[in-house]
C-alpha positions, -999 to 999 in steps of 0.1 A, spaced: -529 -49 79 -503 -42 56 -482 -14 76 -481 -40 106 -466 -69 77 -443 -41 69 -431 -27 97 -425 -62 113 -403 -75 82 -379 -44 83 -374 -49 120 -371 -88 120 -342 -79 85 -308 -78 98 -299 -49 87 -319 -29 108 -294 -42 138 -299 -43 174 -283 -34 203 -249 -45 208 -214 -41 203 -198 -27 176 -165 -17 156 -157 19 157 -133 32 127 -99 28 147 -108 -7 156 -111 -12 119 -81 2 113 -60 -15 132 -70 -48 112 -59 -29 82 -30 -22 91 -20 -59 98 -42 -72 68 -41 -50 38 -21 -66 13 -13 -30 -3 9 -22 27 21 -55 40 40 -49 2 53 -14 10 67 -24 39 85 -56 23 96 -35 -6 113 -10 25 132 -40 36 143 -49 2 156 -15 -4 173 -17 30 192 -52 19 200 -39 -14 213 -12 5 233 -34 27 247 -51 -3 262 -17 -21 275 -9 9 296 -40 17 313 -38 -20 334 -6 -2 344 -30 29 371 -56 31 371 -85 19 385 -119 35 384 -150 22 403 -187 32 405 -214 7 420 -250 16 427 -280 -10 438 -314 -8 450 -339 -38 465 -373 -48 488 -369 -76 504 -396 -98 534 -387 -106 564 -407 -131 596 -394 -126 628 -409 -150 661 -396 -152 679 -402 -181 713 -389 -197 712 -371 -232 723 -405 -248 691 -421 -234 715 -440 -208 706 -442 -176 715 -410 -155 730 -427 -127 699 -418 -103 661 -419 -95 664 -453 -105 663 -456 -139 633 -468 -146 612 -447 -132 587 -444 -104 548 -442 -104 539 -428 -70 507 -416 -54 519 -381 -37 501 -359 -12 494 -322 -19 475 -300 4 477 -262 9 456 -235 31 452 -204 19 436 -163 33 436 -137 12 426 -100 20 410 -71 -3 402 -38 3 390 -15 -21 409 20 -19 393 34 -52 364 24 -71 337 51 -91 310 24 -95 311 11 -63 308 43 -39 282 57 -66 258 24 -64 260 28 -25 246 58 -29 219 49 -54 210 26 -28 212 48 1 187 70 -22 161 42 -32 166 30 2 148 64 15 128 63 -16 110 31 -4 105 48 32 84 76 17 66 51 -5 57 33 26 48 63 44 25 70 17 13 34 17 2 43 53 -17 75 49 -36 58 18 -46 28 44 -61 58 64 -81 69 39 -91 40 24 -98 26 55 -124 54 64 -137 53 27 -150 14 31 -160 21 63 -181 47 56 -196 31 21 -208 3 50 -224 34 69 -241 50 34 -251 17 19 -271 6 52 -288 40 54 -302 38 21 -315 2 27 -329 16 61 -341 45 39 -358 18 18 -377 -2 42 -387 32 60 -401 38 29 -419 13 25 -433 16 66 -445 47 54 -462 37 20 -477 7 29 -493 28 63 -506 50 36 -518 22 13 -542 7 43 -558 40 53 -565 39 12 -576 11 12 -601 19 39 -611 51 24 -618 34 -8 -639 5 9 -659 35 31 -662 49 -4 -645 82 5 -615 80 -20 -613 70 -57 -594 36 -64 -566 57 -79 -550 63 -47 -551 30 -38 -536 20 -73 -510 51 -71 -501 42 -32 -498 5 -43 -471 14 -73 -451 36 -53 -450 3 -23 -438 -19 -57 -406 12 -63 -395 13 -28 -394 -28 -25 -372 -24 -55 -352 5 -42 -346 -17 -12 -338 -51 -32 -308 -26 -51 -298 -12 -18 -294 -46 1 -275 -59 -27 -253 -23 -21 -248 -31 12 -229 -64 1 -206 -49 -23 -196 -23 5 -190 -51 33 -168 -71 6 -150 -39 0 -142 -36 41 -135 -70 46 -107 -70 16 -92 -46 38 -97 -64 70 -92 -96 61 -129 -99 77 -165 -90 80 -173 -69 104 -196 -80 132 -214 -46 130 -202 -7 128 -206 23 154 -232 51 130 -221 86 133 -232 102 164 -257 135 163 -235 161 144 -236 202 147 -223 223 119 -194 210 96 -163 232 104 -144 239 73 -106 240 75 -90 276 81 -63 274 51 -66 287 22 -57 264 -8 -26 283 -13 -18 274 22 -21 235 19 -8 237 -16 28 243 1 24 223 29 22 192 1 48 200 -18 75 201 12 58 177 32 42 150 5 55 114 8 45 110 -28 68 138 -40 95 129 -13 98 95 -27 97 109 -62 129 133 -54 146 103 -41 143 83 -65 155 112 -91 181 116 -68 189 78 -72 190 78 -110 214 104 -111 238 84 -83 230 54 -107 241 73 -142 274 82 -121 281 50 -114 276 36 -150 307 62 -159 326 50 -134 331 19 -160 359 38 -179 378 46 -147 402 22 -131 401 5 -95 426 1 -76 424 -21 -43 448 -31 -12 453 -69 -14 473 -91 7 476 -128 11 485 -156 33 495 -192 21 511 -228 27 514 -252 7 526 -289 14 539 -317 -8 557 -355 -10 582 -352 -33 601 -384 -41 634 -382 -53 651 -410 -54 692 -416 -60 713 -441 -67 680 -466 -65 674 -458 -28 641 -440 -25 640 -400 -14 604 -392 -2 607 -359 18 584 -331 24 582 -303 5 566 -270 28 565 -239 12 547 -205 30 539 -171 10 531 -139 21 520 -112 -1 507 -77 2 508 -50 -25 481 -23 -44 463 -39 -74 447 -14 -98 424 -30 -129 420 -7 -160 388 -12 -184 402 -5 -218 379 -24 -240 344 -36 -231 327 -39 -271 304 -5 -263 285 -19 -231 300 9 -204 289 31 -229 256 16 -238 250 15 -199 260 49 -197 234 61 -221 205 36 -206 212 57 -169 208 86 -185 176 80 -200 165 66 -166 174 97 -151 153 117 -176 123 90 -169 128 99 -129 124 139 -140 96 136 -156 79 113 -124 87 139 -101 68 164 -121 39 141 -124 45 136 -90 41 173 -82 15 180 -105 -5 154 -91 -3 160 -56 -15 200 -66 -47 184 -83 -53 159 -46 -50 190 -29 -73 213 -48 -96 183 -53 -102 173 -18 -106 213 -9 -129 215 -32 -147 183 -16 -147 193 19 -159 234 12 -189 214 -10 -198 190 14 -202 214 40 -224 235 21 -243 202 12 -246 195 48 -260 230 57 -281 231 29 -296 200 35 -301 208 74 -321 235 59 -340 210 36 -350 186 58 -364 215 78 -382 227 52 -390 188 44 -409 184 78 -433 213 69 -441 201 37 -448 166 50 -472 183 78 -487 209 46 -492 176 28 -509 161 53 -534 189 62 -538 193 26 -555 160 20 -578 159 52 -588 190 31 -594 177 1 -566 199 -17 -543 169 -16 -540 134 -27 -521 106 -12 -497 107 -38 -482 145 -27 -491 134 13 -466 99 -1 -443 120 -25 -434 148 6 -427 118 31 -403 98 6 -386 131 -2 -383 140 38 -367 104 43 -343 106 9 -334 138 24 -322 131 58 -301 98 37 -286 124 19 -274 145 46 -256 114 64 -243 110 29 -227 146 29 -216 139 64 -196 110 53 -183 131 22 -174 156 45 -149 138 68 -136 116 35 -127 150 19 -107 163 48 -86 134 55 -79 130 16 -67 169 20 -48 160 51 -29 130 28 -24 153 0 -7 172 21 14 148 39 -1 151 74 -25 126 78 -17 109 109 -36 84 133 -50 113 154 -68 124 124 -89 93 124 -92 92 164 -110 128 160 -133 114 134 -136 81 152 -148 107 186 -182 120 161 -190 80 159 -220 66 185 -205 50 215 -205 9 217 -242 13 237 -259 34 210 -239 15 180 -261 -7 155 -253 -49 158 -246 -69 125 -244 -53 92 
């Protein structure tokens, strides 16, 4: 028989799963969160901010540094009177001698005024807490994304399961056609119509296994992996719909937001950074001091007899330097004026910023009040669904149906019940996508969704 063909390929296929162990959301998560190459780079840009930080910083500190040298130098002294007659010493006719030179050297700098500096430390400083909210955000938009693939995986293998029960269900209808055509009790139009709606569904479930495999490439980009297999969501009562009003979580992102945060930082940088470009026309002035000896051969001979001594001289030095730009061609100024339209770009990004974040909010509100009437509705429809089915069903034993509206009622029931694990999984995307607008999202967000999963013993095996 046909049905028993059926029925025995979609539970041999691999995707109906069995039995056995299998990933929950958190689990999934936490690969993420070590894999995903989206916030492995926030967190390495954080660092970077915090070096460049560092660096800024350490232009305000002293500065020590040593220095040490040692030469051979040829040297040809000749002594001579102002008639070109010897001079009576060095020897007359000179000398050409290897000396020895050699000095050691530690000087000391401490900057007591400079514009530029104290302004880029604070630039940094700014960037530096920019990058944090960036990568706060980067974390929040792991969460979601996370839960997104996760439950694409969920939606893409109940529409293939959707499929092949399809197909249980036509091709049962197709053999009792088949035998009502052979008892000559039906017309070979059913047969033919039951047939050509058997030919859709194997095509509906060719697409949907080849869905399945897009949204398992999608998780494992995330992961680093394919999952062995994922816990289904768990029997679900009525979708609760957030208490709030939009006004309500409207505020809430635009004091709590890390999107906008790291937008006001990094307005707040631009202006530290325009600052320090006019601190080029003002002078520096810095506390130096230094520490030195120096020692040399010097020969000096007189009267022909050789005079090779050592020559050791010592310096210390301390005293206030100050350095003033008077004339740099036009670049302070051209600096200047390339801050300040940096400054006007880092305006304008926090108002995208905060324009943005109002449209995430009112989007995902709008997403989670929808999908909860979805789901109602569709708790309503599949009720509705089971009676037509059973309508259908009497109908034809009747003779005021045909197998077509007994196979049409049963497809719908089935595309139904898909849908409303669809909603379901729309329903808990939408509120953490609100929760991230808002700047809130944290992991017990995704531990309470992860609770409405099936536990490990109910979960389906491989994907």
């Amino acid at each position: 028989m046909r049905a028993i063909a059926v029925i025995a390929a979609v539970v041999l296929l691999p995707s109906a799963g069995t039995a056995a162990a299998a990933d929950d959301l958190l689990q999934v998560y936490d690969r993420a969160r070590t894999a995903d190459t989206e916030l492995q780079s926030a967190r390495a840009e954080a660092g970077a901010a915090d070096a460049r930080y560092r660096q800024a910083r350490g232009q305000l500190l002293p500065n020590i540094s040593g220095s040490a040298s040692y030469s051979q130098v040829s040297q040809e002294q000749r002594f001579e009177g102002t008639d070109g007659a010897d001079a009576g010493f060095g020897g007359g006719g000179g000398n050409d001698d290897f000396q020895e030179q050699q000095s050691l050297t530690l000087s000391f700098s401490q900057p007591l005024f400079d514009w530029t500096a104290w302004q880029a430390k604070d630039a940094a400083a700014a960037r530096g807490e920019a990058a944090e909210r960036d990568l706060a955000a980067a974390e929040q938009s792991l969460m979601v994304r996370t839960a997104r693939a996760y439950f694409d995986v969920l939606a893409a293998r109940d529409d293939l399961e959707a499929a092949q029960r399809q197909q249980e269900v036509i091709a049962r209808q197709l053999d009792r056609a088949d035998a009502a055509y052979e008892s000559g009790l039906s017309p070979v139009t059913e047969r033919q119509e039951a047939q050509s709606e058997l030919d859709g569904a194997r095509v509906e479930a060719i697409t949907a296994r080849n869905s399945l495999n897009r949204a398992r490439d999608a998780l494992r980009q995330l992961t680093g992996q394919a999952p062995a297999g994922l816990a289904p969501l768990a029997d679900t009562g009525p979708a609760s719909v957030t208490e709030a009003d939009v006004e309500t979580w409207l505020a809430r992102a635009q004091s709590r937001s890390p999107a906008v945060a790291a937008a006001r930082r990094a307005y707040a940088g631009a202006r530290e950074d325009m600052d320090s470009q006019q601190g080029g026309h003002l002078p520096t002035v810095s506390l130096v001091g230094r520490i030195g000896e120096s020692e040399q051969v010097v020969n000096f001979p007189v009267g022909g007899t050789s005079g090779e001594f050592d020559s050791i001289t010592e310096t210390r030095s301390v005293g206030i330097e100050l350095s003033l730009p008077i004339f740099s061609g036009g670049a302070t100024s051209a600096a200047v004026d390339e801050a300040r339209y940096q400054l006007e770009q880092a305006r304008q990004d926090l108002i995208a910023a905060r324009r943005q974040v109002t449209v995430d909010v009112r989007t995902a509100y709008d997403d989670v009040t929808a999908a909860a009437a979805r789901i109602e509705a569709l708790d309503a429809a599949i009720a509705s669904g089971e009676t037509a089915v059973e309508a259908a069903r009497a109908g034809r034993q009747t003779g005021t149906r045909n197998i077509l509206d007994v196979l049409e009622a049963e497809i719908e029931l089935v595309r139904r019940r898909a849908d409303r694990q669809q909603a379901w999984y729309d329903f808990f995307s939408a509120q953490l996508r609100l929760r991230q607008a808002a700047g809130i999202l944290v992991r017990d967000d995704l531990e309470r969704v992860n609770a409405r999963l099936a536990k490990a013993d109910t979960a389906t095996g491989q994907e």
